[in-house]
C-alpha angles and dihedrals in degrees: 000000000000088000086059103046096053091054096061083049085061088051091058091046092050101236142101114322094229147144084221100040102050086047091052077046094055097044083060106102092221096057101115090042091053084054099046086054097062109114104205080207083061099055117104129218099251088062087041089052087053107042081055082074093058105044109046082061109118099234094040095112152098100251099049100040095042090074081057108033121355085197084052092052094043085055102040081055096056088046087054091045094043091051101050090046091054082044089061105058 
């Protein structure tokens, strides 16, 4: 589930959605800071489309991932908020 919620990462950052990819992403020291960048106004329909795949997944979501990764469930949370708010223009 980790696994999942890093690849849609990688879609908001507009780049693969891999397992690789999105470790080689989170060794880069400016990770957080590329994250904390991200302008939900800016987020185009085709990520938001995407992300839709991810989170209407059962187990995408901060309760069930905290007990594995409490980064994975902070970040499964900002997806989910990222993709409703580009739901809702």
């Amino acid at each position: 589930m980790v696994e999942m919620v890093l690849k849609a990462v990688m879609i908001v950052l507009g780049e693969e959605e891999t397992w690789s990819a999105a470790q080689k992403a989170m060794e880069d020291p400016k990770f957080l800071e590329r994250l904390n960048a991200i302008n939900y106004d800016d987020m185009d329909q085709g990520k938001i489309h995407k992300l839709s795949f991810y989170c209407r997944k059962a187990h995408f979501n901060k309760h069930d991932l905290a007990p594995l990764s409490a980064a994975a469930a902070f970040l499964a949370e900002w997806v989910l908020n990222l993709e409703s708010k580009g739901t809702d223009k």
